[in-house]
N, C-alpha and C positions, 0 to 999 in steps of 0.2 A: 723132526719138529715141524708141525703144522705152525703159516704165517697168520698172522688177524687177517691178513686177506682174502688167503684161502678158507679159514673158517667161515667169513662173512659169506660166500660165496657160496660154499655148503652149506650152510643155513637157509638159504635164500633160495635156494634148488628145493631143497626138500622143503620147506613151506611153499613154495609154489607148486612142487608137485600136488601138496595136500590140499592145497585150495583148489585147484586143478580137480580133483576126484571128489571132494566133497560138494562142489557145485554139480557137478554130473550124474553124482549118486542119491544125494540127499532128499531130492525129491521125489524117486522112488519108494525109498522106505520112511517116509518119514507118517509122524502119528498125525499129523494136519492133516494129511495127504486123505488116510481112511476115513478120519472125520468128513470132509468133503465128501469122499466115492460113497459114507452113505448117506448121506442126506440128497445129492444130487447125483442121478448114474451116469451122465452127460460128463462128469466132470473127470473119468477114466479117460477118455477119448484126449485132454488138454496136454499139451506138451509144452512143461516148461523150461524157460530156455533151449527150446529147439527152434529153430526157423523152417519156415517150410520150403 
């Protein structure tokens, strides 16, 4: 038998995993993303959320 604590716990892992990945990947694929690269070709080179 799983406790409410432990559940909460494992909830909280894997949505922060998912937040974790969906920030990191989303702006790769995302449809904004192409709308930008074509209107401006500059705008490939931009790294979001990266620091340099």
């Amino acid at each position: 038998m799983i406790t409410p604590q432990r559940a909460l716990l494992a909830g909280g892992c894997l949505y922060a995993c998912g937040a974790v990945l969906m920030t990191k990947y989303y702006y790769q694929k995302s449809s904004f993303r192409k709308i930008f690269e074509g209107s401006d070709p500059e705008y490939r080179d931009v790294k979001i959320l990266h620091h340099a």
